[in-house]
C-alpha positions in Angstrom: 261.4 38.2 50.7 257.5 39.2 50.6 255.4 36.8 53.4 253.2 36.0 50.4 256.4 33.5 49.1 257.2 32.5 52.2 253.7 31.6 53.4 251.4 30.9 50.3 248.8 28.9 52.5 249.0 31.0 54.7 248.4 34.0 53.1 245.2 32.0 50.8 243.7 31.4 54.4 243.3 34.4 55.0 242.5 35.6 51.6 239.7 32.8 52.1 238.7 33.8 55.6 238.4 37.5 54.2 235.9 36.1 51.2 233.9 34.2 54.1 233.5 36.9 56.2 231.8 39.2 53.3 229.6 36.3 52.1 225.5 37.5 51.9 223.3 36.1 54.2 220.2 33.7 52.8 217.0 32.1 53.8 217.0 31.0 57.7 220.7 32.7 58.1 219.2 36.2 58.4 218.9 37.0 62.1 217.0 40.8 62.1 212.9 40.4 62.8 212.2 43.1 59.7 213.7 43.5 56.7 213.0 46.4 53.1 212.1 43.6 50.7 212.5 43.6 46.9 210.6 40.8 45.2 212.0 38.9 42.4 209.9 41.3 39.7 211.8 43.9 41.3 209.0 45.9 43.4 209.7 47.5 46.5 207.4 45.8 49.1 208.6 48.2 52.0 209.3 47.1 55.5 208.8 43.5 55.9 208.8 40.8 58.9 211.4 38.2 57.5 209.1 35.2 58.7 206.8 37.0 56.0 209.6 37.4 53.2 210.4 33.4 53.7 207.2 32.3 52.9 207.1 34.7 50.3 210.3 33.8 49.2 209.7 29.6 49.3 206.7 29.7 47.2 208.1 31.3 44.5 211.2 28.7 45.0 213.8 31.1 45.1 216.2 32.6 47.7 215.8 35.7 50.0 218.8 37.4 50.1 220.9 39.9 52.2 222.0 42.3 49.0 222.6 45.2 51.5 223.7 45.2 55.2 221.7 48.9 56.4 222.6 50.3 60.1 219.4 49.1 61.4 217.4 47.3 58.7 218.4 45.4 56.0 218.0 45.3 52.5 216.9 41.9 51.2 215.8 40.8 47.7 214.1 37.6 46.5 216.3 35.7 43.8 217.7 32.9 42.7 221.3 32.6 45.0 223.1 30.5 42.9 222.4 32.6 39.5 223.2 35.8 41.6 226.6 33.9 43.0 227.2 33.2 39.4 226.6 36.9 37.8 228.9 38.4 40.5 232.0 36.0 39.4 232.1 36.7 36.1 231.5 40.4 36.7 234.4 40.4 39.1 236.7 38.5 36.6 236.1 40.7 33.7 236.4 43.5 35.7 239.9 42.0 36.5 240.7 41.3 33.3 242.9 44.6 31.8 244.1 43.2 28.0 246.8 45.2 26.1 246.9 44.6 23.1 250.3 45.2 21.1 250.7 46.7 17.7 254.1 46.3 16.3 254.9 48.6 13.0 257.8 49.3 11.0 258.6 53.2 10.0 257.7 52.3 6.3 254.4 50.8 7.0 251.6 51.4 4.0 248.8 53.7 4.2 246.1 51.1 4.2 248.0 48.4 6.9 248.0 51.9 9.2 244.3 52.7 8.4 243.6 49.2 9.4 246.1 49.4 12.6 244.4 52.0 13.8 240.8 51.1 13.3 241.4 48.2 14.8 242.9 50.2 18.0 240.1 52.5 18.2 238.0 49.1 18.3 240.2 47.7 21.4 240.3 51.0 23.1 235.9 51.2 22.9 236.1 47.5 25.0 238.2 48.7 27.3 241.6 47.4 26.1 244.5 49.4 26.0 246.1 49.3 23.3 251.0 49.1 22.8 252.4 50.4 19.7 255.7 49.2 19.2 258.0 51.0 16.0 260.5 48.3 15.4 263.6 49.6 13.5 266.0 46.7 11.2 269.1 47.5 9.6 269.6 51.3 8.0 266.1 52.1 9.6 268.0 53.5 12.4 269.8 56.3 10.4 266.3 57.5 9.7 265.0 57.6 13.4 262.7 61.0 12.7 260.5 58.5 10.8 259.6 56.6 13.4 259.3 59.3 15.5 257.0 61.2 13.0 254.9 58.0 13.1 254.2 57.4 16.2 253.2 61.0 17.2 250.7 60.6 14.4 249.4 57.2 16.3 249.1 59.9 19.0 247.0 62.1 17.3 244.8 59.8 15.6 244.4 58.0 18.6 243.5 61.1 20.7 239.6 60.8 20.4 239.1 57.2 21.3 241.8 57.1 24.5 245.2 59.0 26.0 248.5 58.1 26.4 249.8 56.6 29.6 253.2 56.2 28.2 255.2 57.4 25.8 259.1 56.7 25.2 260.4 57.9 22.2 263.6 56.3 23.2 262.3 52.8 22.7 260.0 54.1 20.0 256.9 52.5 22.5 253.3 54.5 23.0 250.9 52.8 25.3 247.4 54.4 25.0 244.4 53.5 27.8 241.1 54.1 27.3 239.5 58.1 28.0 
C-alpha cells in the first residue's frame, strides 16, 4: 500500500508545507535593501531601494510583490496581491483540467450525424480537449466488423488536421485523439 493511503494528513502537510515554502514575498516581508521594480502600469523603473518601492507602492494602495527571486536582486512588481493570488488559481486549475470528451457511433451512422460529430470534435480538440470515439456494435453488427473499422480510420483522417491519435485499438473499435 502507497504512504499516500496510509498517511493522508500526513502526506497534505507536507503538500501544504511545500505550497508555503514557494509563497511570494509582499510589502514589509521583502528582506533585500534593492530591488528591479515594475510599477502597476507596467514600466520598468530599474534598480530600486525597497523603502522607495513601499512608498511607491502604499500610495497607489496596492501591493509590492516578489514576482521573481534573481541570484542577487530581485524582481518585484507593484499590484494588487489578492487579484494576482486569484489569477494564478484559476490558471493553475484550468491548466489541470484535461476533458475528454467521448463520441459513441454506430457503424451505420448518417452522413449528416458524422458531419456534425466531427465538427463538433474539431471544436473540442481547438479548446484543448481531447476528444474518444467509441464504435459500438449490437446484434448482426458484428458480422460486419470491416464497417466499423472503415469508419473509424476515416474519423482518423478527417481528424488529422485539428489533432493526432494517442490511441488506437481496433480491437475495441476505440480512437482517442489529443490535441497537435
Amino acid at each position: 500500500m502507497s504512504p499516500e493511503k496510509c498517511y493522508p494528513s500526513i502526506v497534505r502537510r507536507i503538500l501544504e508545507e511545500i505550497i508555503i515554502a514557494t509563497k511570494q514575498l509582499i510589502n514589509r516581508q521583502i528582506k533585500s535593501a534593492q530591488v528591479l521594480l515594475i510599477d502597476h502600469e507596467n514600466n520598468n523603473l530599474g534598480l530600486t531601494d525597497t523603502r522607495e518601492a513601499l512608498k511607491l507602492a502604499e500610495s497607489v494602495d496596492l501591493d509590492l510583490v516578489i514576482v521573481s527571486e534573481g541570484k542577487e536582486i530581485p524582481v518585484a512588481k507593484i499590484l494588487n496581491f489578492g487579484k494576482h493570488q486569484y489569477q494564478q488559481k484559476k490558471r493553475q486549475h484550468s491548466s489541470a483540467r484535461t476533458t475528454v470528451k467521448e463520441v459513441r457511433l454506430r457503424p451505420n451512422i448518417g452522413e449528416s450525424d458524422y458531419t456534425l460529430r466531427i465538427t463538433r470534435a474539431i471544436e473540442w480538440l481547438g479548446k484543448g480537449d481531447s476528444v474518444k470515439f467509441q464504435i459500438r456494435l449490437r446484434g448482426r453488427e458484428h458480422q460486419n466488423r470491416d464497417r466499423a473499422l472503415d469508419l473509424l480510420e476515416r474519423i482518423v483522417t478527417d481528424l488529422s488536421q485539428a489533432g493526432k491519435v494517442q490511441s488506437l485499438d481496433k480491437g475495441s473499435l476505440i480512437v482517442q485523439m489529443v490535441p497537435g
